[in-house]
N, C-alpha and C positions, 0 to 999 in steps of 0.2 A: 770153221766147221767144214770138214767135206763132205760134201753132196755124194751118195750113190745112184747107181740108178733104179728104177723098180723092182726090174727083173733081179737085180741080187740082194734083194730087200728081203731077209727072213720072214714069214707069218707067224704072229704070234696064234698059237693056238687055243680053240674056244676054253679049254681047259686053263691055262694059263692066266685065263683073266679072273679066275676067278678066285675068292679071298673066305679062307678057312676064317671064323669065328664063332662065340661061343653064345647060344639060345637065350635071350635074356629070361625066359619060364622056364625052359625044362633043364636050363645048362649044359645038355648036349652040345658035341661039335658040326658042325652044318658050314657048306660053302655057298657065297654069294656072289654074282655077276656084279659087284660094284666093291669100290675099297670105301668098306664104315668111318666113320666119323664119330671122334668123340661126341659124347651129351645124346646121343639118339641109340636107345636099345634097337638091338636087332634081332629077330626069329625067324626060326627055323619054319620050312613051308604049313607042315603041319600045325604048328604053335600059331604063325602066322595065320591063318586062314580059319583058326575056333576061337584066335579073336573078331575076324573078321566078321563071323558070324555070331557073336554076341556069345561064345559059348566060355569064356575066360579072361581073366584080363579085364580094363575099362576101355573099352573102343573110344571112349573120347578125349584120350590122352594116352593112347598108345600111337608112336611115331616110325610105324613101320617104313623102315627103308624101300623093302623088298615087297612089289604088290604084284599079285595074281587078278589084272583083269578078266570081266567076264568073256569077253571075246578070245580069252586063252594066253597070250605069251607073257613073261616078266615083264616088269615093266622098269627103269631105273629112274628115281628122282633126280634131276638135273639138278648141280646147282644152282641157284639165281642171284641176284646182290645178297648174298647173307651178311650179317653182322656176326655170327658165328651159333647161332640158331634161329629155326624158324619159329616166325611170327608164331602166336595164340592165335587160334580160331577166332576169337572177337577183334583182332586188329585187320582181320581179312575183309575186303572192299565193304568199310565200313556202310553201314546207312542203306545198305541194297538189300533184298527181302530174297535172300539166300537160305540154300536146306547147309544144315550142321556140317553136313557130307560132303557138301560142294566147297565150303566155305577149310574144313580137313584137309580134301583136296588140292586148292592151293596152298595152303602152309607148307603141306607138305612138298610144293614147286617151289618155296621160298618166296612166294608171289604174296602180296599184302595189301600194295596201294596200286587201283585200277590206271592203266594209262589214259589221257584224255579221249580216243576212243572209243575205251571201252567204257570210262564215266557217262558219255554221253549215248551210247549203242544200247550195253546190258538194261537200263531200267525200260525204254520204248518197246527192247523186244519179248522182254519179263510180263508188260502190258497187253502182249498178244499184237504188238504195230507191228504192217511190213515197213523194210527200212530199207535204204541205200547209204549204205556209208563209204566215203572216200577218207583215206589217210595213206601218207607214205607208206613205203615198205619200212617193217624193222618197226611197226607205230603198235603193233600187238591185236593185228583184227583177228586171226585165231580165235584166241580166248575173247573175244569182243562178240561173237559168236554164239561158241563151243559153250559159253555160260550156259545164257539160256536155253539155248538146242537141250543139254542135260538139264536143265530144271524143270521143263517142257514135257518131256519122257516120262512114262508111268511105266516101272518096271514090273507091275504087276500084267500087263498086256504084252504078249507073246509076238508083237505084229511090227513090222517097219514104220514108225511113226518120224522119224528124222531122215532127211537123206542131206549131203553137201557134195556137189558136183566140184570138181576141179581140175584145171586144165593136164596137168602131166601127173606122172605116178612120183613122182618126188614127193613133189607138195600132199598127194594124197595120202603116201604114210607120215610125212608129216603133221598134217592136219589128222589124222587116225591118232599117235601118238598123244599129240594135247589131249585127245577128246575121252582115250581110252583113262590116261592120268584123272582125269573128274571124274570116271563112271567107275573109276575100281572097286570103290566101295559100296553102290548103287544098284548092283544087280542088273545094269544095262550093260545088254551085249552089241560090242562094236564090229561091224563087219566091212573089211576094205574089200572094194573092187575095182581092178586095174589089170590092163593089159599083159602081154609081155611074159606070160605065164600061165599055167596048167588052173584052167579054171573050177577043176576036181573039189580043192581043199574050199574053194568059194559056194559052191554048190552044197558040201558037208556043213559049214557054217550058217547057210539059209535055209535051212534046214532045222537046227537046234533053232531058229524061232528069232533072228538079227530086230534090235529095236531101232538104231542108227547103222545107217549104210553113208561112206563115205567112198565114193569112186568117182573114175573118169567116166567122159560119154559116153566112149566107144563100148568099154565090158558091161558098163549099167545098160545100154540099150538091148548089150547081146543077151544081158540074165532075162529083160522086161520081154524080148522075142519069145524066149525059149522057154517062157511060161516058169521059171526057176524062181524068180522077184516079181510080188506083188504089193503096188505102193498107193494102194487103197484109203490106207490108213494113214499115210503120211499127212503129217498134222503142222510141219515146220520143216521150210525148205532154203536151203543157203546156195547161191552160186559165186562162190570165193573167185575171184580174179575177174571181175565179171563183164569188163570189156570185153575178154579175150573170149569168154565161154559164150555169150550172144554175137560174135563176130561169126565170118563167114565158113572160117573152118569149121566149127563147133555148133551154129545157130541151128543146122537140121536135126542134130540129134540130141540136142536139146531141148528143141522143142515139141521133138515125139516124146521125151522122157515126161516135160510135164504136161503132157497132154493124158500120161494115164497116173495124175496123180489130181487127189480132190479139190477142186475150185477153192473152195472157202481156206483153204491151207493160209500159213503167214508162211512171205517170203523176203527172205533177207538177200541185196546182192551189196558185194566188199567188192574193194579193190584199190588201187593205188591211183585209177586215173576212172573217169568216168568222162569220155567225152559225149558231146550233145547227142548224137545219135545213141549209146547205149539209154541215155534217159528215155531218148524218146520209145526207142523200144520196150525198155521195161513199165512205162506206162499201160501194156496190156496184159503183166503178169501180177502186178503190183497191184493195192487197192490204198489210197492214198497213203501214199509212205511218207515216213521219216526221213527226211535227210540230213544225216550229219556230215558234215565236211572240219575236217581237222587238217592244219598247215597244208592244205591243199593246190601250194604256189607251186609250181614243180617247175618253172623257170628255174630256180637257185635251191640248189644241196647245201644249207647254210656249215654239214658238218662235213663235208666232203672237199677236195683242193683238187680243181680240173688244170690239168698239164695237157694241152695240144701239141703236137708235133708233124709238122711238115717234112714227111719222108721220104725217101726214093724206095720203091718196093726191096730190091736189094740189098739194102741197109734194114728191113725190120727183123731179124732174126738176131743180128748182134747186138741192136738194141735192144730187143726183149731179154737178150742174156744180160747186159750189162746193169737193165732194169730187176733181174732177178737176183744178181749177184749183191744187189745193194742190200737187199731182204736180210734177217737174222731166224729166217724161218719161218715167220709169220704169215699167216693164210694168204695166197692170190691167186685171182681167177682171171683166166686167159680166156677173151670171147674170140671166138672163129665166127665165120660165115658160115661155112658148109660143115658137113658131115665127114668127108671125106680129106677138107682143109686140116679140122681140129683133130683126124686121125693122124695126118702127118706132121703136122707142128710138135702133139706128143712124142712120136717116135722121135722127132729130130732132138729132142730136150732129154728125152729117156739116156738116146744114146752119146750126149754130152754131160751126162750123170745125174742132172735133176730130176729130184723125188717128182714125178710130177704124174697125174690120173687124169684119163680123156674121157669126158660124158658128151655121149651123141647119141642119135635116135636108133642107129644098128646096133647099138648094145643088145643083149640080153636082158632083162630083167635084174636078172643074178649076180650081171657083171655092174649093172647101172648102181647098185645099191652095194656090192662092193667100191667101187670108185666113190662114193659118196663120204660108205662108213670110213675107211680110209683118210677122207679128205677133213674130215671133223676131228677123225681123232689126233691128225697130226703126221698121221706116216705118211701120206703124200699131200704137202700143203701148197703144192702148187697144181691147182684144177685148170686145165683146157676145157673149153664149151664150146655148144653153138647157143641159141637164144633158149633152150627147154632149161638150163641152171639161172636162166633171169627171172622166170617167173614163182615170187612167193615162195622161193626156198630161203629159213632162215639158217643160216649159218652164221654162229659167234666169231668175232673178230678178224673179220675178214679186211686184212688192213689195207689191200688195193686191187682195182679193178684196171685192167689192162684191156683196152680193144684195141687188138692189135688186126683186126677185120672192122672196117668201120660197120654199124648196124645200119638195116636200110630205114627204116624212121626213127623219130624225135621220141615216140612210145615205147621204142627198144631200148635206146640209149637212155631213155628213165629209169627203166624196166633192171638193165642193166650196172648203172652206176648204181642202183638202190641198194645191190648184193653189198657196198661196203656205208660207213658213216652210218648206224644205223642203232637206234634205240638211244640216239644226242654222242655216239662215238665218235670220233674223229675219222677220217677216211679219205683215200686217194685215189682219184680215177687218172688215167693217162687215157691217152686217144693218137692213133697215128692216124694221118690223112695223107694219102699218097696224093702224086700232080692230078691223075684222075678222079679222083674220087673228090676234090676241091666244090663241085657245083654239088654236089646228094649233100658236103658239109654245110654248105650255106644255108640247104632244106633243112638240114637238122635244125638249124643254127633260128631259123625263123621258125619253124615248128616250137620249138623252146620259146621263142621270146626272147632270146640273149645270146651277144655277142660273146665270145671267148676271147684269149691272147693265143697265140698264135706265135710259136716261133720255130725255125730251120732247125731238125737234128744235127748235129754236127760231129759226131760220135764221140764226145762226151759230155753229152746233156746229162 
């Protein structure tokens, strides 16, 4: 296959994606932002939305594809492991004391059996426990979460009762997306807040009455200053990644955020790594929690295959081509050090023809979230990064992780190799170590708890 490069990569246009079909009520023609699938009627918005509302139709056995969250945009059912339909509402996380709607809700993600997780998360946080859970990345703490955060919510109360703080705007539309898929049907409205962007349309949204707010520090502090967000009522509070968000960057504006949110609140923190210090800390936010810890060795990626390579700096550009050229297309993500490293390693890759998209902190907003879409859907499956794509972003099959910048700790390069191997998938990390950077590998190397193999590139490993 030949590789082009970005710049002469046509866009497909928003119209283009979309897929003429026929109302399964009114039999009218109507188009949809996803391609239907046999066994699942599909409706048109307005068909769609007076079932939604009880006004036609059986809402408990209509399989809308196409759903209009309250928070406002489309929303698309992904697919999940189907067997070629989704589960009944009674085979969804059996045995757990779920609403009708939640339980719709997943089916209609193709989601049916809890992961260990969220078997052991969902019923403590159902119970009203604060909790601390640790599990790899890729282990499905989202929904481990976003369950009960929605079951939690009374849509009849107009007021901010949920908020989920989280480290970058990736993850936060991310984490927005799961939560809005459970509440579509629910009458709770989701509101993202994150940087990088015209805070206008966020303002209009807190406004009509938000019941879950999911954002970063930085614009949740700036709404809570500006008298815009008031979290009075917050009644369930999550800090997803939650080393990173009590760590130094993040700890002050943190902890003005729950300081105007109400004491008796339950709080959940997730995360991939919890070391000693973040417990200790959450010992004054927390009122005896739950802990769950699930495969929590992070020594050994039992689904992952670590390749080290002792390289000369000069030598790492041909071998990242020669490592890209072995690919059949399949997703990989390129970690840089800096911002300004991962701008020019792109160019240099662009301009030797590979599909490839650069996420770093100078993006725009507009551009960060084109690079991403892009990168999921296939048209540029080779991502350049610095550490903001390591954290809590899930991306499906993602078949190898390249640091071709070694990361500066053991937390990073967890953080980092998690992006592949993930959900029991098979997965591949590579690592170069230049003659410098030999003494930070060894820090890795005992931060981890284990030695690697270790051998000379020799240009053609």
């Amino acid at each position: 296959m030949t590789l082009q490069s970005v710049s002469a990569r046509p866009r497909a246009s928003r119209r283009s994606q979309r897929h003429a079909v026929i109302c399964a009520d009114c039999n009218e023609s109507t188009t949809v932002p996803f391609r239907p699938t046999s066994g699942r009627p599909v409706y048109c918005r307005s068909c769609f939305n007076a079932r939604r509302n009880g006004q036609s139709g059986n809402p408990d056995t209509a399989e809308a594809q196409e759903r209009v969250p309250a928070g406002g945009s489309v929303l698309r059912d992904e697919p999940g492991p189907s067997n070629g339909s989704a589960p009944s509402d009674e085979e969804v996380f059996p045995g757990m004391a779920l609403r009708a709607a939640t339980r719709r809700a997943l089916s209609l993600m193709d989601i049916s059996e809890p992961t260990p997780i969220q078997t052991e998360s969902i019923p403590p946080l159902l119970d009203g426990r604060d909790l601390i859970g640790q599990a790899r990345t890729g282990s499905g703490k989202t929904l481990a979460f976003a369950v009960p955060l929605t079951e939690q919510c009374d849509p009849s109360v107009r007021r901010v009762q949920a908020l989920v703080l989280v480290p970058t705007r990736e993850l936060a539309i991310q984490v927005a997306d799961v939560t809005k898929a459970l509440c579509a049907s629910q009458r709770l409205r989701v509101t993202l807040l994150y940087g990088g962007r015209s805070a206008n349309p966020e303002y209009a949204e807190l406004r009509k009455g938000a019941q879950i707010i999911i954002g970063t520090p930085g614009r949740t502090l700036d709404h809570l200053r500006q008298g815009t967000l008031d979290l009075r009522s917050v009644r369930f509070l999550v800090l997803d990644e939650a080393d990173e968000m009590l760590d130094r960057g993040f700890a002050k504006d943190v902890e003005a955020i729950l300081s105007e949110t109400p004491s008796e609140r339950q709080t959940a923190l997730l995360s991939a790594t919890v070391p000693e210090w973040v417990a200790t800390t959450a010992k004054k936010h927390l009122r005896s929690p739950v802990n769950v810890e699930i495969d929590t060795d992070m020594r050994a990626l039992p689904t992952v295959e670590h390749t080290v390579y002792t390289i000369h700096p000069g030598e790492k550009m041909r071998a990242l081509q020669m490592l890209l050229d072995e690919h059949d297309g399949s997703p990989v993500i390129v970690f840089g050090r800096t911002k300004h490293g991962v701008k020019k390693l792109a160019k240099q890759l662009d301009s030797r023809g590979y599909p490839v998209g650069a996420l770093q902190g100078n993006l725009s907003q507009n551009a960060r979230e084109r690079v991403m879409k892009e990168f999921r859907s296939g048209a540029t499956p080779i991502l350049v990064a610095t550490n903001v794509a390591a954290r809590g972003l899930d991306i499906d099959g993602v078949a190898q992780v390249i640091n071709f910048d070694l990361p500066d700790t053991d937390l990073l390069f967890t953080h980092r190799v998690g992006r592949t191997g993930r959900m029991g998938r098979s997965g591949e990390a590579v690592t170069f170590v230049t003659p410098d950077e030999e003494r930070k590998w060894r820090e890795i190397e005992r931060g981890l708890g284990q030695r690697f193999s270790v051998r000379r590139w020799n240009g053609s490993s």
